[in-house]
C-alpha positions as CSV (number, residue, x, y, z in Angstrom):
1,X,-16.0,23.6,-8.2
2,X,-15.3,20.0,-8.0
3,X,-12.9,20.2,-5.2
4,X,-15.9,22.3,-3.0
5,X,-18.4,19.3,-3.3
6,X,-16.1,16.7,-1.9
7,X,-16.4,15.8,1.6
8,X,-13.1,13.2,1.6
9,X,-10.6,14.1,0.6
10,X,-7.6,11.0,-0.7
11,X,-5.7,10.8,2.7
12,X,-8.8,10.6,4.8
13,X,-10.3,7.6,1.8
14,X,-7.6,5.3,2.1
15,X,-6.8,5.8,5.6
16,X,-8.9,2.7,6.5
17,X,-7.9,-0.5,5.7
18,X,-11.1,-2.2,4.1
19,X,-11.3,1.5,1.6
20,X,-7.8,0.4,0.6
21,X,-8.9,-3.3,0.0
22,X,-11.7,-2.0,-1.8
23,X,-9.2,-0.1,-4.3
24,X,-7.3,-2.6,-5.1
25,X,-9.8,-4.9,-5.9
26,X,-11.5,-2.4,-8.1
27,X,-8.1,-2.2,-9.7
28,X,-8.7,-4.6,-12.6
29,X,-12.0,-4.3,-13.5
30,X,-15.8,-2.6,-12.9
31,X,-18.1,-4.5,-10.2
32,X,-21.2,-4.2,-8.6
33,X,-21.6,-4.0,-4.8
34,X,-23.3,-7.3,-4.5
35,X,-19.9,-8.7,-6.0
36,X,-17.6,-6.2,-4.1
37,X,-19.4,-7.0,-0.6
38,X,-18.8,-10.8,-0.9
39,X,-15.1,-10.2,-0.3
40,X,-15.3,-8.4,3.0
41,X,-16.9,-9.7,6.5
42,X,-19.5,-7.4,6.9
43,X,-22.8,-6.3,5.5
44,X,-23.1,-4.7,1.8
45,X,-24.7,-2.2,3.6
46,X,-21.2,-1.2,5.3
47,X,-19.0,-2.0,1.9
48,X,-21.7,0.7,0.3
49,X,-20.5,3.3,2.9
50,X,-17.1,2.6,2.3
51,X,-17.7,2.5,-1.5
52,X,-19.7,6.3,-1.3
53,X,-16.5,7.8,0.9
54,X,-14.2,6.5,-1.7
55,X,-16.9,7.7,-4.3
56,X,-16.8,11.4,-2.8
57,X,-13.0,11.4,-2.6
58,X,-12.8,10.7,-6.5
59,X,-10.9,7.5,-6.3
60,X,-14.2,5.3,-7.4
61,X,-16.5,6.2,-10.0
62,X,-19.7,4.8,-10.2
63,X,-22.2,3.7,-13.0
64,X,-25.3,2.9,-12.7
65,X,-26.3,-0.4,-15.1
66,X,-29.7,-1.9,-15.4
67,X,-30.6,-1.7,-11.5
68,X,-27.4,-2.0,-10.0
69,X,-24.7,0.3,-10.0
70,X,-21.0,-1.0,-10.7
71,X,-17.5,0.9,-9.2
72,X,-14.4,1.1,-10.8
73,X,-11.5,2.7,-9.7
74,X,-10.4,6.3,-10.6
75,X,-6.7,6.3,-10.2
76,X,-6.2,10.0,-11.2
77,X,-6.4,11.2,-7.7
78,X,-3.8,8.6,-6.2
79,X,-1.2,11.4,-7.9
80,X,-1.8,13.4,-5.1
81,X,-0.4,10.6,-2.4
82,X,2.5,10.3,-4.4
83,X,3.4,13.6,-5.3
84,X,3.0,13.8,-1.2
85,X,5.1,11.2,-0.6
86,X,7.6,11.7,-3.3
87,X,8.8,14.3,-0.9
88,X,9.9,11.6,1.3
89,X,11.5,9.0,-1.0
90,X,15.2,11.3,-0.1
91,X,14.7,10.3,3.7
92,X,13.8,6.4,2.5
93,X,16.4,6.3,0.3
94,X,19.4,7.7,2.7
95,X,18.1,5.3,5.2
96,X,18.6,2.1,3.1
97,X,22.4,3.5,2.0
98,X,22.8,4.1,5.1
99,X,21.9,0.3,6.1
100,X,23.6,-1.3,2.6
101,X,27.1,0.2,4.3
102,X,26.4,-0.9,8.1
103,X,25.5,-4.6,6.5
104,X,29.0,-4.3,3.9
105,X,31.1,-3.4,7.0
106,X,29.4,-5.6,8.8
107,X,30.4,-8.4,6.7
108,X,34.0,-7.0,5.9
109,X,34.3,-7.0,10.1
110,X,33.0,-10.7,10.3
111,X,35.4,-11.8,7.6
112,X,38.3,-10.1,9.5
113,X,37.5,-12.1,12.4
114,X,37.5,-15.4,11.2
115,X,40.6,-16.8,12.1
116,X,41.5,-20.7,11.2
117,X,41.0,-23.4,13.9
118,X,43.7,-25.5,14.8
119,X,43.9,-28.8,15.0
120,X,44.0,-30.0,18.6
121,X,45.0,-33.4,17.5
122,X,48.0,-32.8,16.2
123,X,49.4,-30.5,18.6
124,X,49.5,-33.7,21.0
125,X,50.9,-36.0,19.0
């Protein structure tokens, strides 16, 4: 039932940049907008959008204290993303063996090639 009543769903609420901004700083600790907006270059009116997308994807609850209402990240819904891209990790990983053995040979090769320099000066005398 939960699932039906959201309109974002994780990929689409962190696919902006200032969303993912806005998670991280909600990382450590609860904050009201009035605090949140002062860290981005636009109106509170805008970081309130943002903040009700994130709010409707899962990944910010809010509470509402006094007359103000305070966010606080909900991390329980990041496990989607990375069960998504654990898929991947096998492709990441093979492509940084694959670039730890070009850089080795690399440097084998360049060691090879080094050969002494002789000196000039003494060859004349």
């Amino acid at each position: 039932m939960g699932a039906a009543l959201q309109k974002h769903d994780v990929f689409q609420a962190i696919a902006d940049p200032t969303r993912r901004k806005l998670l991280r700083l909600l990382a450590d600790k609860e904050m009201p907008v009035t605090v949140i907006s002062r860290h981005f270059p636009m109106s509170r009116t805008a970081v309130s959008k943002h903040l009700r997308i994130l709010s409707e994807a899962g990944l910010v609850r809010e509470q509402k204290v006094g007359r103000e209402k305070r966010y606080r990240l909900q991390p329980e819904p990041l496990l989607e993303l990375k069960q998504w891209l654990s898929f991947y990790e096998r492709f990441w990983d093979n492509k940084i063996a694959m670039l730890k053995n070009f850089v080795e040979n690399e440097e084998i090769n360049a060691l090879s090639l080094v050969v002494p320099e002789r000196d000039e000066r003494k060859s004349t005398e």
